[in-house]
SEKENU-22989 format. One record per atom (N, C-alpha, C): atom name; x, y, z. Coordinates in steps of 0.02 Angstrom, whole numbers, m for minus. Layout:
REM residues N
site=CA u=X v=Y w=Z
...
END
This chain:
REM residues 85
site=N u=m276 v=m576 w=m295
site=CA u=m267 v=m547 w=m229
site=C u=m322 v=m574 w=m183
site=N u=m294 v=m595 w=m122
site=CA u=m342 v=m619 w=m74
site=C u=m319 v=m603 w=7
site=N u=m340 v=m635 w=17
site=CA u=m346 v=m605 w=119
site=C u=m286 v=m645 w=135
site=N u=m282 v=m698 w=101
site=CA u=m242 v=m765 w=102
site=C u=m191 v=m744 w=98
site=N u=m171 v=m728 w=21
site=CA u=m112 v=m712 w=13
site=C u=m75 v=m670 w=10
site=N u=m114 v=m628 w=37
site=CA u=m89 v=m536 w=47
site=C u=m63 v=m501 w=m13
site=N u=m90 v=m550 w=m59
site=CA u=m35 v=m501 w=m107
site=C u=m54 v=m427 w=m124
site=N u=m19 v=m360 w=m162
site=CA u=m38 v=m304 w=m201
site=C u=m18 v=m305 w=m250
site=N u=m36 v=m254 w=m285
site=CA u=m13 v=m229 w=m367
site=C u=9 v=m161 w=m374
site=N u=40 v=m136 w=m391
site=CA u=97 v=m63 w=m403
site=C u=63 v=m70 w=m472
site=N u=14 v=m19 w=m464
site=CA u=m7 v=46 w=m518
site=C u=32 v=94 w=m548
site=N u=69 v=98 w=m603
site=CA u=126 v=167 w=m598
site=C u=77 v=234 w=m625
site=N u=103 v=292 w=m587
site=CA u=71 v=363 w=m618
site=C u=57 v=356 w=m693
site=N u=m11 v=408 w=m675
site=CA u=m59 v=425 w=m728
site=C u=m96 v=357 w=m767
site=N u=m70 v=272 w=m735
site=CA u=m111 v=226 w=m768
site=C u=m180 v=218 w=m760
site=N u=m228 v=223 w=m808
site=CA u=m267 v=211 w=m788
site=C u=m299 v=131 w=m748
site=N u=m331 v=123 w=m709
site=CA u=m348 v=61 w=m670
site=C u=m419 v=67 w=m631
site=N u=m441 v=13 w=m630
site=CA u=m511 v=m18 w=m607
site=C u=m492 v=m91 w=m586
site=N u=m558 v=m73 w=m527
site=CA u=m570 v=m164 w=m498
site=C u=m629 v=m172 w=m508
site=N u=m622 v=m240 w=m490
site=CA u=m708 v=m273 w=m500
site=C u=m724 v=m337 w=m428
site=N u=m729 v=m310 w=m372
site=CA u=m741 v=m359 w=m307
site=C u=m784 v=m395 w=m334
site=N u=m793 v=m478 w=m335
site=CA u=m824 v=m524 w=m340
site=C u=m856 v=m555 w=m267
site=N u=m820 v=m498 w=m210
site=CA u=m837 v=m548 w=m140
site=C u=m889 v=m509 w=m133
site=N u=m922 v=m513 w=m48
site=CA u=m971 v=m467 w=m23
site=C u=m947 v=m406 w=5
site=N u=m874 v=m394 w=2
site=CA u=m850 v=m329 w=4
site=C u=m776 v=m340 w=18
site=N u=m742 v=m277 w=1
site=CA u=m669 v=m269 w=4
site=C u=m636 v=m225 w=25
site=N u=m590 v=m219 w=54
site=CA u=m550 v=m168 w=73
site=C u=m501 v=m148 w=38
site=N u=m500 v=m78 w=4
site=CA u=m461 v=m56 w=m44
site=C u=m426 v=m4 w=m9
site=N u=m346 v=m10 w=m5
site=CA u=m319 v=39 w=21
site=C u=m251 v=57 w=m31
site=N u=m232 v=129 w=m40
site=CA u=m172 v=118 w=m98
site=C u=m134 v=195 w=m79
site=N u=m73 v=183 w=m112
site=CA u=m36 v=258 w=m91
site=C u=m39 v=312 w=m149
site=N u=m5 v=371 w=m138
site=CA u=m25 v=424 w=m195
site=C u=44 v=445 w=m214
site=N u=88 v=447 w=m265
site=CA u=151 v=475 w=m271
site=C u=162 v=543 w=m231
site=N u=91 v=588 w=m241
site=CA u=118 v=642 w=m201
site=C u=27 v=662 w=m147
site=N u=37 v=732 w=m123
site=CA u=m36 v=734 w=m87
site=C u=m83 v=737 w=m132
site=N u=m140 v=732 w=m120
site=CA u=m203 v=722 w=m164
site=C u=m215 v=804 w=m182
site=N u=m217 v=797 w=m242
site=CA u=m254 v=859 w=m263
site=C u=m315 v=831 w=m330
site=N u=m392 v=861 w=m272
site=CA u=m430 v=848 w=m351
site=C u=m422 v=854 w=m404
site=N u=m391 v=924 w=m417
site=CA u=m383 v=964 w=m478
site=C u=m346 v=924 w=m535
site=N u=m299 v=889 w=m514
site=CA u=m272 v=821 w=m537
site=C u=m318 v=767 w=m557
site=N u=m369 v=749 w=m540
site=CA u=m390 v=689 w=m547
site=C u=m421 v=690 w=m604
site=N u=m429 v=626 w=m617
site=CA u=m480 v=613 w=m695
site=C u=m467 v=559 w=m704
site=N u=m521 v=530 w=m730
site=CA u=m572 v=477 w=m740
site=C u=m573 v=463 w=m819
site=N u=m593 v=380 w=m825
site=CA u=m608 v=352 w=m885
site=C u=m676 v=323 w=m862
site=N u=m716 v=320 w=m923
site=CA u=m760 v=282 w=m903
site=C u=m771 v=203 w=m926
site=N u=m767 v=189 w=m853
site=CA u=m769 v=116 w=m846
site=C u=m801 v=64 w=m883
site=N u=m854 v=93 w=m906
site=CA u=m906 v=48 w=m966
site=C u=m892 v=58 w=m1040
site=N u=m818 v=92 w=m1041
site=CA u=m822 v=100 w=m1112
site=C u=m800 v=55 w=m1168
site=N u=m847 v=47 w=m1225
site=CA u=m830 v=m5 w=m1274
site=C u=m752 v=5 w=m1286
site=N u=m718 v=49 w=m1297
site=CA u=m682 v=48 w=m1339
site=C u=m611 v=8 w=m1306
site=N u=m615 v=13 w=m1258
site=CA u=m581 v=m32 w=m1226
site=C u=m587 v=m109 w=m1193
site=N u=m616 v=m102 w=m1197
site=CA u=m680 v=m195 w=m1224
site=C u=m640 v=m221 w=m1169
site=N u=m681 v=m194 w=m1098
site=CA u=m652 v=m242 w=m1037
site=C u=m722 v=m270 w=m1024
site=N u=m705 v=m342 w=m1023
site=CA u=m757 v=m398 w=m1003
site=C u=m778 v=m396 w=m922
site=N u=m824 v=m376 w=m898
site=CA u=m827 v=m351 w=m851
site=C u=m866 v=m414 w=m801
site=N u=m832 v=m438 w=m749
site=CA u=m884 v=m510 w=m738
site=C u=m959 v=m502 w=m701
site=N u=m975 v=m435 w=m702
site=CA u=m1035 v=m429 w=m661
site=C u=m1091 v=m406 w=m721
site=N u=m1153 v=m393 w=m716
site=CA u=m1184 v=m368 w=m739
site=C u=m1244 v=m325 w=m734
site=N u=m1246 v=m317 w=m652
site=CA u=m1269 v=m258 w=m654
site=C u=m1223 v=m226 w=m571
site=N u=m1148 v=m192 w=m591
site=CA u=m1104 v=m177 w=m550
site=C u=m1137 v=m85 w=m517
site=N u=m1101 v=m77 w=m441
site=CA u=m1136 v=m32 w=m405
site=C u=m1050 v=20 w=m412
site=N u=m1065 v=75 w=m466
site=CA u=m1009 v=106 w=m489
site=C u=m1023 v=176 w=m447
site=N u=m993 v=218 w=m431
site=CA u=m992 v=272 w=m400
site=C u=m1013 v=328 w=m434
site=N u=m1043 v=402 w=m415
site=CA u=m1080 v=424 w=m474
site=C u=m1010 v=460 w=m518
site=N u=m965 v=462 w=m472
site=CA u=m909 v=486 w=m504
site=C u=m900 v=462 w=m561
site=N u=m882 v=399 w=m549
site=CA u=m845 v=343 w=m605
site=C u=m889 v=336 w=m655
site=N u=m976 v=349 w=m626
site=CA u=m1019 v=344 w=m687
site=C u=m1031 v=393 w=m749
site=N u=m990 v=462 w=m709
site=CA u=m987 v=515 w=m777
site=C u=m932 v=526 w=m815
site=N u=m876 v=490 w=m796
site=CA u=m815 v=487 w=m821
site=C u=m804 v=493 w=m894
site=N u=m790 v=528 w=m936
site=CA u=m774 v=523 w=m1011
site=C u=m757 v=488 w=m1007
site=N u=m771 v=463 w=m1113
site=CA u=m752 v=390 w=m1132
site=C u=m651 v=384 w=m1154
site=N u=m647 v=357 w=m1173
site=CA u=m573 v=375 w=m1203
site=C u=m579 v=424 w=m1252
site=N u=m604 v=417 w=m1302
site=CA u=m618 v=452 w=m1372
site=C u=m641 v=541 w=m1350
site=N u=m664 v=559 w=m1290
site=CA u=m690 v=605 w=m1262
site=C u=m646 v=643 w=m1213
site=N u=m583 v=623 w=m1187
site=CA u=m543 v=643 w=m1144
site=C u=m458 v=675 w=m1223
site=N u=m473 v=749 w=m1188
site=CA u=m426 v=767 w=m1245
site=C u=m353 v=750 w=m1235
site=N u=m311 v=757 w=m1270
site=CA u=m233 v=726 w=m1312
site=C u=m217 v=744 w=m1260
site=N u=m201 v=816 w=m1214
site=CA u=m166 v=840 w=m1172
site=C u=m167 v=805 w=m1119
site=N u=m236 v=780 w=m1087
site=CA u=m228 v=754 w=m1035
site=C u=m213 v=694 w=m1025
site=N u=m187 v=631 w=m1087
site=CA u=m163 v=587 w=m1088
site=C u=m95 v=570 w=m1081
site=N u=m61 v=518 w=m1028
site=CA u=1 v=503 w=m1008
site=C u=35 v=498 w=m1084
site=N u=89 v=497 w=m1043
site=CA u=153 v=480 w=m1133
site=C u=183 v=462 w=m1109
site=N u=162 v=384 w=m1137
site=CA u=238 v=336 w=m1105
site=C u=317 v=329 w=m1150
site=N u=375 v=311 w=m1141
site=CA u=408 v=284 w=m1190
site=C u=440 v=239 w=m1158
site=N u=483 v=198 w=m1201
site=CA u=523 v=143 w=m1199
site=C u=591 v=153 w=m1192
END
């Protein structure tokens, strides 16, 4: 995705997702299936091994939000999506 080519990406509900800007800054704008409710929200945390995302920065400026986020292993059964086929 660039300025260039305008492109986006369609996130579907409850996926989890992260970016990583490589420029000197970005404009992130995205829609919500329904109105925002905190009480809804939740977080993975972004640094976690267990999902072994190669991250291209190394020392990235994460939000304190995103920085307390449980790991996968730490976020219980219930609150995980269930996808099927």
């Amino acid at each position: 995705m660039s300025p260039l080519n305008k492109r986006q990406i369609y996130i579907p509900e409850g996926f989890a997702h992260g970016f990583c800007v490589l420029s000197n800054g970005a404009d992130v704008l995205y829609k919500c299936a329904d109105l925002y409710a905190p009480e809804d929200e939740y977080g993975l945390l972004w640094s976690d091994p267990i999902i072994e995302i190669d991250w291209p920065v190394s020392s990235p400026i994460v939000s304190e939000k995103d920085s307390k986020s449980p790991a996968l292993d730490q976020i219980a059964e219930e609150l995980l999506p269930v996808y099927t086929i």
